[in-house]
C-alpha positions in Angstrom: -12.5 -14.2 -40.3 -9.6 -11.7 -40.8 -6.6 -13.1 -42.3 -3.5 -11.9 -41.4 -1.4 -13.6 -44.8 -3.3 -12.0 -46.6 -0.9 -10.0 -49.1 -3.5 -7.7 -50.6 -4.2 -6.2 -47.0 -2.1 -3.4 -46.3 0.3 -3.7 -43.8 -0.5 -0.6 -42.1 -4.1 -2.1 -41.9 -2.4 -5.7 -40.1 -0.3 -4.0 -38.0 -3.1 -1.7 -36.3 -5.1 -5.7 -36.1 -2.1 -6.5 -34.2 -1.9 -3.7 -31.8 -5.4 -4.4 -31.0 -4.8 -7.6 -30.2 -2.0 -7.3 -28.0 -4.0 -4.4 -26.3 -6.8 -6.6 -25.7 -4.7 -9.5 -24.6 -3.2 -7.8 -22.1 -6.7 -6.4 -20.7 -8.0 -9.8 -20.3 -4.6 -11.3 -19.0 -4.2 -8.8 -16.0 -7.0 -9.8 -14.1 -5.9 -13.6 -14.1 -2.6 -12.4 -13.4 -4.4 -10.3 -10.0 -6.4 -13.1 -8.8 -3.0 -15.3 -9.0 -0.6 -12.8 -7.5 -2.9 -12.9 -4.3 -2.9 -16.9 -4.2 1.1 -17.0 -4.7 2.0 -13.9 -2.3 2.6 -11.6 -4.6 1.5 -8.3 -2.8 3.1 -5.3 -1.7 1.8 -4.5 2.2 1.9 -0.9 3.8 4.7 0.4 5.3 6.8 3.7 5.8 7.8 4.0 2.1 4.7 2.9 0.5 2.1 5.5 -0.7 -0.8 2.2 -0.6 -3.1 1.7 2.5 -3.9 -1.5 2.1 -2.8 -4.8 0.7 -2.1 -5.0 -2.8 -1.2 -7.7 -5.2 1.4 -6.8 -7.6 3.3 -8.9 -11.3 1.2 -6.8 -13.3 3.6 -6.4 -15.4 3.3 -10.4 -16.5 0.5 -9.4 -18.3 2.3 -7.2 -20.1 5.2 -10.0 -20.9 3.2 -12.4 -21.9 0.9 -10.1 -24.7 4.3 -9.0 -26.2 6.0 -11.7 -26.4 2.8 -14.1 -27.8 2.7 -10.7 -30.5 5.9 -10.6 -31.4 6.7 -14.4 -31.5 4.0 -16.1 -32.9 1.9 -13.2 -34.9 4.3 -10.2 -36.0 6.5 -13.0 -37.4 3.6 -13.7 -40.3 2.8 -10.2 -41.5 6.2 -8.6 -41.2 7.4 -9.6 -44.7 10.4 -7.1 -44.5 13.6 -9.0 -44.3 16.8 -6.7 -43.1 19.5 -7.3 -45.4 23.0 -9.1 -45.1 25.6 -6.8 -43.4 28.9 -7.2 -41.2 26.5 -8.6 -38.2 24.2 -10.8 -39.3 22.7 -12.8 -43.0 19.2 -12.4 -44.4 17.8 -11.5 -40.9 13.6 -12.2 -40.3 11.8 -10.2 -37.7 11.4 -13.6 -36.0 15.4 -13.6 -36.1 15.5 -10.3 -34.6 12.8 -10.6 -31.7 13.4 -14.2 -29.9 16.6 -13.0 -28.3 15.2 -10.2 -26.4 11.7 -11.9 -25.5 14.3 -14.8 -23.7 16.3 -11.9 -22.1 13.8 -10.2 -20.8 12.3 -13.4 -19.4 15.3 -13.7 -17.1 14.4 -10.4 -16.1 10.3 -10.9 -15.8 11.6 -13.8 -13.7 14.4 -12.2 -11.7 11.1 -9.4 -10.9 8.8 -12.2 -10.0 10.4 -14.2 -7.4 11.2 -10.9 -6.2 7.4 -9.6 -5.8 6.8 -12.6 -3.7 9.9 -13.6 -2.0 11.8 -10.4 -1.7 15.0 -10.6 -3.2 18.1 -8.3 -1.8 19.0 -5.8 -4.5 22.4 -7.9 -5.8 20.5 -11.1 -6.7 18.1 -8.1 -8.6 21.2 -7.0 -10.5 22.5 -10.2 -10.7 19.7 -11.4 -12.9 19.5 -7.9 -15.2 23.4 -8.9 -15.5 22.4 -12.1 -17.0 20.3 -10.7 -19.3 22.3 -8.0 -20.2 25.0 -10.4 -21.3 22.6 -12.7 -22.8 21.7 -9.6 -25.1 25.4 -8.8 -26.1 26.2 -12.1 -26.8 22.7 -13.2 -28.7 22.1 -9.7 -30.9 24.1 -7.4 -31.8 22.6 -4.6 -29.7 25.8 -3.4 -28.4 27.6 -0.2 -26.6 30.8 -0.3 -29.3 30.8 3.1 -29.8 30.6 6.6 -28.5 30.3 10.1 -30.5 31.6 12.7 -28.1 28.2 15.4 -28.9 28.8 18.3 -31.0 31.9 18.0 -33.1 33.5 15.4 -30.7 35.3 12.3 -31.7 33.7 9.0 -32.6 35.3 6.5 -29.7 35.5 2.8 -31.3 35.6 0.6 -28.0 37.0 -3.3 -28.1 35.3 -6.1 -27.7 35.9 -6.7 -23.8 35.1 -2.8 -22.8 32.0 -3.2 -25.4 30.6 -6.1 -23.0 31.1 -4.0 -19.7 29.7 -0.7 -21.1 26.6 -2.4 -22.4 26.0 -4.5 -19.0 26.7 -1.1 -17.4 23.7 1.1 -18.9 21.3 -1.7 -19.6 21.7 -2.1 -15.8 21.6 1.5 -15.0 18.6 2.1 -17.3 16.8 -0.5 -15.5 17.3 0.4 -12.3 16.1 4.2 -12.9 13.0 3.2 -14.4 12.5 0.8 -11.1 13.0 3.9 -8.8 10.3 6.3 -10.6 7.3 2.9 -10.0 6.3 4.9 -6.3 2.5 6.1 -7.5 -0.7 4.8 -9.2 0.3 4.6 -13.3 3.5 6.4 -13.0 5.8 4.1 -14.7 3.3 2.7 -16.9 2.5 6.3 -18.2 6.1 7.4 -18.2 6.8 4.2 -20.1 4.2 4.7 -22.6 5.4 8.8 -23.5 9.2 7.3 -23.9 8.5 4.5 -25.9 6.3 6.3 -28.6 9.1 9.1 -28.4 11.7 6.0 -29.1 9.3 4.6 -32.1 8.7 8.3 -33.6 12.8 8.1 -33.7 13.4 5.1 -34.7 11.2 5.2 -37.6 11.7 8.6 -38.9 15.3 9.8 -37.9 17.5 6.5 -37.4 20.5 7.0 -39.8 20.4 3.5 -40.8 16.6 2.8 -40.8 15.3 -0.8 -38.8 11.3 -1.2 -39.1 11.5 -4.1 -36.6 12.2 -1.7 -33.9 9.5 0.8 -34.1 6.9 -2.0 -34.5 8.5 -3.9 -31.5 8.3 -0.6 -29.3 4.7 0.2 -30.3 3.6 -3.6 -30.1 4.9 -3.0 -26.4 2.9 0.1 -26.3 -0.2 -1.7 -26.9 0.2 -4.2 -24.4 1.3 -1.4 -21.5 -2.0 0.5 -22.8 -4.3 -2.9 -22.1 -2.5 -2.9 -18.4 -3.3 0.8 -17.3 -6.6 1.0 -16.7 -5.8 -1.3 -14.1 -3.0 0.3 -12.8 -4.0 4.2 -12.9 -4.9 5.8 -9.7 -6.9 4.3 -7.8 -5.0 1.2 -9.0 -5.9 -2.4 -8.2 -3.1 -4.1 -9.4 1.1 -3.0 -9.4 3.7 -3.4 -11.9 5.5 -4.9 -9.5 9.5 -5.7 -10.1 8.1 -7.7 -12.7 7.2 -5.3 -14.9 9.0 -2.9 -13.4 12.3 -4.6 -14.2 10.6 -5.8 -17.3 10.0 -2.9 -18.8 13.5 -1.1 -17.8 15.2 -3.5 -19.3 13.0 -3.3 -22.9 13.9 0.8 -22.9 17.4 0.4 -22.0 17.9 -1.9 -25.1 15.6 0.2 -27.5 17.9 3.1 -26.6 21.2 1.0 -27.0 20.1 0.7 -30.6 19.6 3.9 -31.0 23.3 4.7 -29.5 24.6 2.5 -32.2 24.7 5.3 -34.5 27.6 7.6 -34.8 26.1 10.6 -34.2 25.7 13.4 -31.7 22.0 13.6 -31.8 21.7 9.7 -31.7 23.8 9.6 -28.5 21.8 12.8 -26.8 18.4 10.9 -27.7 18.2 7.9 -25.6 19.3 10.4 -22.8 16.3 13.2 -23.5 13.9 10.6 -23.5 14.8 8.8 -20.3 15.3 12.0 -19.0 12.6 11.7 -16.3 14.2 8.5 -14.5 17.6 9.3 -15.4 17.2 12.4 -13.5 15.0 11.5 -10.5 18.4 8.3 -10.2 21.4 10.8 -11.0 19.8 13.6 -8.1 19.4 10.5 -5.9 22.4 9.5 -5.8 23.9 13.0 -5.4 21.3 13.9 -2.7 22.8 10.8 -0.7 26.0 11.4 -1.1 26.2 15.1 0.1 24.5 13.5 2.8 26.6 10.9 3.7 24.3 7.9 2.8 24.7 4.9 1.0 24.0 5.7 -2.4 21.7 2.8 -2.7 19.3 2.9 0.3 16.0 4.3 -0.3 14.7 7.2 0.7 11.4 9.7 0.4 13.2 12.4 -1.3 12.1 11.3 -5.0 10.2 13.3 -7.2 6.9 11.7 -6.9 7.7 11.9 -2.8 8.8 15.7 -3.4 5.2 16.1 -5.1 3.1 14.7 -2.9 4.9 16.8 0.2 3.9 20.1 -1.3 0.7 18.8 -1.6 -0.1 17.2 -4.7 -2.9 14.4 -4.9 -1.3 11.4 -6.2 -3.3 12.0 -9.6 -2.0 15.5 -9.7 1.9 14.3 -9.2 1.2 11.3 -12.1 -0.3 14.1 -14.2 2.9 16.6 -13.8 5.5 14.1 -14.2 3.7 12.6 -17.7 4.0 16.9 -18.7 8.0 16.7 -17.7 8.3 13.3 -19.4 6.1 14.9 -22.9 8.4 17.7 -22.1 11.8 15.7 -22.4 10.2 13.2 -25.4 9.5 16.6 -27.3 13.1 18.6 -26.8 14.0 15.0 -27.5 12.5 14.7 -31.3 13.3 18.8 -31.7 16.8 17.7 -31.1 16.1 15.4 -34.6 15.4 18.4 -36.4 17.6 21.1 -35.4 21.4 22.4 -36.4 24.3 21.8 -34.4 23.7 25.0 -32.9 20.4 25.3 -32.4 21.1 21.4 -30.7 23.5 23.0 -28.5 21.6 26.0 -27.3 18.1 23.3 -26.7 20.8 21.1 -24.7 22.2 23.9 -22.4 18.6 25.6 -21.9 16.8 22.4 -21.1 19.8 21.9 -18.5 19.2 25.5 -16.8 15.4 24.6 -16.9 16.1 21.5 -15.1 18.1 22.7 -12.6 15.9 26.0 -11.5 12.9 22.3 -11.3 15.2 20.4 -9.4 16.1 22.8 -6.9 12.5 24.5 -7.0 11.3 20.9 -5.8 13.9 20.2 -3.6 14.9 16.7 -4.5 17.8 17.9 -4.3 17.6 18.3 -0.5 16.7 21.4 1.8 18.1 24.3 1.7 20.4 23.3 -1.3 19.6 25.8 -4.8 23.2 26.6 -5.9 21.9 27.8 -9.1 19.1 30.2 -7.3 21.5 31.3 -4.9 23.7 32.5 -7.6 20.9 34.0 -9.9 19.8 35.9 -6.6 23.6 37.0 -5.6 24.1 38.7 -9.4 20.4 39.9 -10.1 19.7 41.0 -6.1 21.8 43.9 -4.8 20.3 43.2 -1.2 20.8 39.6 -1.3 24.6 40.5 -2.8 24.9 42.8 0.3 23.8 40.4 2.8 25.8 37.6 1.9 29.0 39.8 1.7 28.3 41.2 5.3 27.5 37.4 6.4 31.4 37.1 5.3 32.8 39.9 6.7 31.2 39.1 10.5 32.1 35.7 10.3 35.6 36.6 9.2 35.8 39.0 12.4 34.2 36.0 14.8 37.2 33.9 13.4 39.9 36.7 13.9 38.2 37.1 17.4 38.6 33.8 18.4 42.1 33.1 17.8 44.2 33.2 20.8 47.6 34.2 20.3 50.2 32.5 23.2 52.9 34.2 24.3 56.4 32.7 23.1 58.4 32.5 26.6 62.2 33.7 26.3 65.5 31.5 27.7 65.5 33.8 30.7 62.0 32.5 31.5 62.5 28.7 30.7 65.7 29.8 33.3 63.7 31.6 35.9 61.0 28.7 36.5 
């Protein structure tokens, strides 16, 4: 048998072992974890909002929990002889050190997601237990929003203690909550999940100013164990993610990317953003979208991308398919970013902007009839359009003129004559 403590094995060599492993684990695990969702009610039924036909169990994404966290707690621990070194956080720090905290946050999460999937929580007892958990990772690591660097030549903002606490809660709950929204179609968040994570180890491996190996092999251990999960979950899928893994696996980006933000630089606070980019958008338009339209910002809706898709008449693969391109799309401006100038940055930041507008609006997500961005392209680069919209003006400025009824102002001798 293979032994993993063996020093003369190169680590490269374990660490693949290990991935294969946790891969494998988490393709015999989701089964068990589908026959059991059935037994305890753990299914999502048809209805208006739902893209599935029939009753389908979901906590998937316990499978995907429970391979990571056996990986990283009881074998990454014996092959991962690097030790970080003493600093201002922390002593001699062991990847055992390093992973325990998370694995126990995130199971207030996978929990929070699981009585959800069967009981149906309302949305604050949801954000109530990412809270938790997002306090529980301040307070237990040193994974932390303390600092800002305003992009290109800004100032670095240092934030105390207190404002530290409520920034962190603030994005880990944010992050979460965007990669929730995106889980609509077969393998969507799984895949999505997958391209932003291997983005996030590519990063954290290669460009991190102060370089951490115990978060790239914790991002692609998690890898693994998504991989073993979506065969299962691709379209036609016959298990969901459910808020379990959902939740789950919002919460394990949001804090990959908070470590990344820990670096004072532009390109490390620009990063986190270009990778989520896919959910961060699809939750920023949301709430825009609902807004303008006089809607609770937090009441769903089928106005999504992955709805948008599948109303100009994508199939459901051919929606998943399109929105893993955008997400490889974001992932590779993302590690470009890594690579280039400050100006060369800049001028990738403002076109990928433009880019995303012209989508958003081409898509409508947004909401009908609003392209602001199209309608001003079209009013400089069309002389007609320029025309038209100028004699639009000019009527409606007559119509108004034409409607205002001008009283007479009566004199003294005619207040004196009635």
């Amino acid at each position: 048998m293979f032994d993993l403590n063996n020093h003369s094995t190169p680590f490269t060599v374990k660490f693949m072992i290990v991935l294969g492993i946790t891969f494998v684990l988490s393709l015999i695990l989701t089964p068990i974890i589908r026959w059991i969702a059935f037994r305890v009610g753990a299914v999502d039924e048809p209805n208006a909002r739902r893209v599935n036909t029939k009753t389908m169990p979901t906590s998937g994404g316990l499978a995907i929990f429970i391979s990571f966290a056996f990986t990283s707690l009881f074998i990454l621990p014996h092959i991962v002889q690097t030790v970080l070194p003493p600093n201002q956080f922390h002593s001699w720090f062991y990847y055992f050190d390093y992973a325990w905290p998370y694995i126990l946050a995130g199971a207030v999460v996978v929990l929070t997601g699981y009585i959800d999937d069967i009981f149906e929580l309302r949305p604050r007892y949801k954000v109530l237990g990412i809270t938790i958990a997002a306090v529980m990772v301040w307070f237990m690591t040193y994974t932390r929003f303390d600092n800002f660097k305003i992009p290109f030549g800004g100032p670095l903002i240092e934030f105390p203690a207190p404002v530290s606490l409520i920034f962190t809660v603030i994005w880990i709950v944010l992050i979460t909550n965007a990669l929730n929204i995106i889980d609509g179609l077969d393998g969507l968040l799984s895949g999505v999940s997958i391209i932003s994570l291997t983005t996030m180890g590519i990063v954290a491996y290669f460009f991190l100013p102060i370089p951490n190996v115990f978060i790239p092999i914790s991002i692609f251990t998690l890898v693994a164990a998504i991989i073993g999960f979506l065969p299962y979950n691709f379209n036609p899928a016959i298990i969901y993610l459910g808020d379990t893994g959902a939740l789950f696996l919002g919460f394990m980006l949001s804090v990959f990317s908070l470590q990344g933000l820990k670096n004072a630089t532009a390109v490390a606070t620009l990063t986190p953003l270009l990778i989520l980019g896919v959910p961060l958008t699809d939750s920023v338009v949301a709430t825009i979208r609902r807004t303008l339209n006089k809607q609770k910002f937090y009441l769903p809706d089928k106005m999504h991308l992955h709805h948008r898709l599948l109303q100009l008449g994508f199939t459901v693969r051919g929606a998943v398919f399109l929105i893993y391109g955008i997400a490889s799309s974001f992932a590779f401006i993302a590690i470009i970013l890594n690579v280039s100038g400050r100006l060369g940055g800049i001028l990738l930041v403002i076109a990928c902007l433009f880019g995303l507008e012209i989508f958003i609006e081409l898509v409508g997500i947004l909401g009908k009839d609003r392209h602001p961005l199209m309608n001003l392209l079209r009013y400089i680069g069309n002389l007609n359009y320029r025309e038209g919209i100028r004699a639009k003006r000019k009527n409606r400025k007559l119509d108004l003129d034409q409607t205002i009824e001008i009283k007479p102002i009566k004199s003294k001798d005619d207040k004196n004559h009635e």
